[in-house]
C-alpha distance (Angstrom), angle and dihedral (degrees) to the residues before:
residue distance angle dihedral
X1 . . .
X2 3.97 . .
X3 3.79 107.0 .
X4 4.00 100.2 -179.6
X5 3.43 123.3 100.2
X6 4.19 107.4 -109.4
X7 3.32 139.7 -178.6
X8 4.19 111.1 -112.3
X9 4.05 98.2 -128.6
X10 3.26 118.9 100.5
X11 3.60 101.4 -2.9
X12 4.06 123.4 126.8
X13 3.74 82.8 -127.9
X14 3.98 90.1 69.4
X15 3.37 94.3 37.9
X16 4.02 82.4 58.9
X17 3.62 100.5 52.8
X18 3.34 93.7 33.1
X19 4.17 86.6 56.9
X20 4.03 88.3 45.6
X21 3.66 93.9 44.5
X22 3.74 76.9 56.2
X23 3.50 104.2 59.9
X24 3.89 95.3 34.7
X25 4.19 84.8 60.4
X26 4.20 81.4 49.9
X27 3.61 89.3 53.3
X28 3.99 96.0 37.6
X29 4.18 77.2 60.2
X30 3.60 101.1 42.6
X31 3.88 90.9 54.3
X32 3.91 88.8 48.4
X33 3.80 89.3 51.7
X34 3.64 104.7 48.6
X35 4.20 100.5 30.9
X36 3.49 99.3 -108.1
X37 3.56 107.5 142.4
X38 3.94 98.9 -171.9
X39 3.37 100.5 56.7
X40 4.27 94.2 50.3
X41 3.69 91.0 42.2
X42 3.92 95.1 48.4
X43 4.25 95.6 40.5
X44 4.37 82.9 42.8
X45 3.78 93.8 54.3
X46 3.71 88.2 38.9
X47 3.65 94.2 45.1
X48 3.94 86.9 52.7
X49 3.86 95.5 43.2
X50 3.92 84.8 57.3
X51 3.90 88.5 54.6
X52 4.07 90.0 53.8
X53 4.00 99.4 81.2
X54 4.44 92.6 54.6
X55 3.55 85.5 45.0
X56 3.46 100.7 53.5
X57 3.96 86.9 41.2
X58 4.48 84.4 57.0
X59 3.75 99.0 39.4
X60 3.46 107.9 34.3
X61 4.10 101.4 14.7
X62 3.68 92.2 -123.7
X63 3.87 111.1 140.1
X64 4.18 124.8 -157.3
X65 3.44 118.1 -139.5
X66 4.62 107.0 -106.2
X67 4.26 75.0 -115.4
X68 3.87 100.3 57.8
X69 4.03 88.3 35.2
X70 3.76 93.5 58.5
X71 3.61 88.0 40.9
X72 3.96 92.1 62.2
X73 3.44 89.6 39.3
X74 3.73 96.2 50.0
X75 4.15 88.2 49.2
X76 3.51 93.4 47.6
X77 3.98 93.7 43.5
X78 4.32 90.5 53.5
X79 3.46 98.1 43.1
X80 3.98 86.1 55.9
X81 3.59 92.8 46.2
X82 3.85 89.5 52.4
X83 3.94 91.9 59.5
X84 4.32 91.0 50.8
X85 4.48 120.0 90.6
X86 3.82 100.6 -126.4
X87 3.84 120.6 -164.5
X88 3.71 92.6 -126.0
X89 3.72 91.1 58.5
X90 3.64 87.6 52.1
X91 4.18 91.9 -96.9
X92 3.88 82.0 -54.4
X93 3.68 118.0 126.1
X94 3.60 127.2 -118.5
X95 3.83 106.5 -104.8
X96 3.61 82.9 45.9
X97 3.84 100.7 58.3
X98 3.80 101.6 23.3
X99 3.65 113.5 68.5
X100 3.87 81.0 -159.8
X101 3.59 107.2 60.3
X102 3.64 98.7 63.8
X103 3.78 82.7 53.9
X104 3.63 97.1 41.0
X105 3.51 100.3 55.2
X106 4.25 96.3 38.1
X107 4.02 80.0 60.6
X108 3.92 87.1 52.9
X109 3.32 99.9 37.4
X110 4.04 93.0 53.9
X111 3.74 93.7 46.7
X112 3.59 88.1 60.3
X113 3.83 90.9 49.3
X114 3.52 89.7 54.8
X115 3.40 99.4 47.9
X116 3.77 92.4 61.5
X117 3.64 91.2 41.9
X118 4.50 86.3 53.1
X119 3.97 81.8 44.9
X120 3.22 96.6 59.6
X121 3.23 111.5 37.1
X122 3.99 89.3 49.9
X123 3.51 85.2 61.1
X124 3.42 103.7 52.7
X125 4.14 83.7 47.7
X126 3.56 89.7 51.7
X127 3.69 90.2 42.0
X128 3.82 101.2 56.4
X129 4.06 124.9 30.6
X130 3.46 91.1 -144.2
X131 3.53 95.4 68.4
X132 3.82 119.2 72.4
X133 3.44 123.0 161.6
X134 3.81 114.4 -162.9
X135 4.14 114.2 -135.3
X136 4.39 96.4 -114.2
X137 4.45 81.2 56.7
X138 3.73 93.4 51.5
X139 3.65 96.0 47.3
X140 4.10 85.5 50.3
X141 3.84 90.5 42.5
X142 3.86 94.2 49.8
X143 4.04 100.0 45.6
X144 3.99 83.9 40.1
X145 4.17 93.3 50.2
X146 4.01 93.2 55.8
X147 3.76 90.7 34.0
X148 3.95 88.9 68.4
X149 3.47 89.6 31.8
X150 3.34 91.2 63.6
X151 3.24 101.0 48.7
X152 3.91 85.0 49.4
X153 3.95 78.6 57.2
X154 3.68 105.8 61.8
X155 4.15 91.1 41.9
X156 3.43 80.4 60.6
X157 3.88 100.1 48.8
X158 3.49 84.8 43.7
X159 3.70 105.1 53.3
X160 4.04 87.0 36.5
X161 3.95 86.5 53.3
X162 4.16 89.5 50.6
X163 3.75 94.5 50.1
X164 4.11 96.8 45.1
X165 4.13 86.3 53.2
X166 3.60 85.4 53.1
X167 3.71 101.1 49.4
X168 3.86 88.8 44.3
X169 4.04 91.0 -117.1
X170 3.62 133.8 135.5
X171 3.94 111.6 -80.6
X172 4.17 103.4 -99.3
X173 3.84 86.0 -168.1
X174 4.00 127.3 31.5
X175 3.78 130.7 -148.2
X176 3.91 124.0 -174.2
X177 3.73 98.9 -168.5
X178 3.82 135.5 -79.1
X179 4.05 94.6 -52.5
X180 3.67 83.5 60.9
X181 3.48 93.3 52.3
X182 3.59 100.8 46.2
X183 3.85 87.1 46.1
X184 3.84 86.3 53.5
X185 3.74 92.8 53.8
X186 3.75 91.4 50.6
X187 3.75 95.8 54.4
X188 3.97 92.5 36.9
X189 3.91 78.6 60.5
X190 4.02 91.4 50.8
X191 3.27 90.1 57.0
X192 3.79 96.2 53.3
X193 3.93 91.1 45.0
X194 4.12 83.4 51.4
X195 4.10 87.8 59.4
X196 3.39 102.5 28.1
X197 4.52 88.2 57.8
X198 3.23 98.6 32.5
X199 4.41 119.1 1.3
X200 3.83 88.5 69.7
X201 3.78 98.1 85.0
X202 3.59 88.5 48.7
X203 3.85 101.1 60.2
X204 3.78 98.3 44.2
X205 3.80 98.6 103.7
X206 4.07 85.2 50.7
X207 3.64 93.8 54.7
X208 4.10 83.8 48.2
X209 3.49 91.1 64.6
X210 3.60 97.8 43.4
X211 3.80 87.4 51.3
X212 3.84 90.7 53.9
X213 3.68 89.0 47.1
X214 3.52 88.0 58.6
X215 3.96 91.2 58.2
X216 4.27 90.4 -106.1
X217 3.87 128.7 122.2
X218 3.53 110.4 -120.3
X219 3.81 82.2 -165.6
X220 3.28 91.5 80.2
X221 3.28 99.8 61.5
């Protein structure tokens, strides 16, 4: 993953969001066109989420590494893609005819949820010196932060699922049952592992900014 800060132009990291951002607006369409409410709500949302890192760098002057932005985007981009029928899946959609995807992306999805949770939390560290927060506790915190978000998650999916059967409209958000769930939990928790080992390093400068934003001197620290 790049860690150094760069500017976008010209780098094959824009050109790959750019290219994902893209397809996501193709899919945004596609659902529009044919009725199918899960795949424009999931590829707009993702669309948006892809939008997140230049507005942060506008608003707030806080710039993502081309690494994490691609990242996001990639996320964002196969979590879409999961939602849309595809004629080599026999007009099926991904999650529902790879046993993988669901799992695939849940292990994505939570890595980025812990990054911002490590991000932030850095930054308040490196923000105040009387907060220190040894290594072993932000392991803990990290796995324990997309554990509950997880669970958060699937009440989500699940009341979202409830409410689309009741309007009649195609499901925005699918569950398959409590083995599914449990599965998603476990792999929500991979992802979390995956950031909390090795992701850390990578969202240092981030955390920088956020301190500086905060008025502290990461400096210091």
């Amino acid at each position: 993953m790049i860690t150094e800060r760069r500017t976008f132009p010209g780098t094959t990291g824009q050109a790959v969001v750019r290219l994902l951002q893209v397809l996501m607006g193709i899919m945004f369409a596609l659902g529009l066109v044919y009725g199918n409410s899960g795949v424009a709500v999931n590829a707009g949302v993702g669309l948006l989420v892809t939008f997140l890192p230049a507005l942060l760098r506008r608003r707030f002057d806080v710039t993502m590494s081309v690494g994490l932005v691609v990242w996001i985007s990639v996320a964002m981009f196969l979590h879409a893609l999961g939602t849309l029928p595809l004629p080599g899946l026999e007009f099926l959609s991904p999650y529902k005819a790879l046993d993988w995807w669901d799992h695939m992306t849940h292990a994505l999805s939570s890595s980025l949820v812990a990054g911002a949770a490590y991000a932030v939390i850095r930054a308040f560290q490196v923000h105040s010196e009387h907060i220190e927060l040894p290594p072993l506790f932000t392991f803990a915190y990290l796995l324990m932060f997309v554990m509950a978000f997880g669970v958060i998650w699937e009440l989500i999916e699940f009341y979202i699922g409830v409410v689309s059967t009741l309007l009649g409209l195609t499901e925005v958000l699918t569950q398959y049952g409590l083995d599914d769930t449990i599965l998603d939990l476990v792999y929500n928790s991979i992802g979390g592992l995956i950031v909390a080992v090795l992701g850390t390093a990578h969202l240092t400068d981030i955390s920088d900014q956020l301190a500086a934003r905060l008025g502290g001197d990461s400096t210091n620290r």
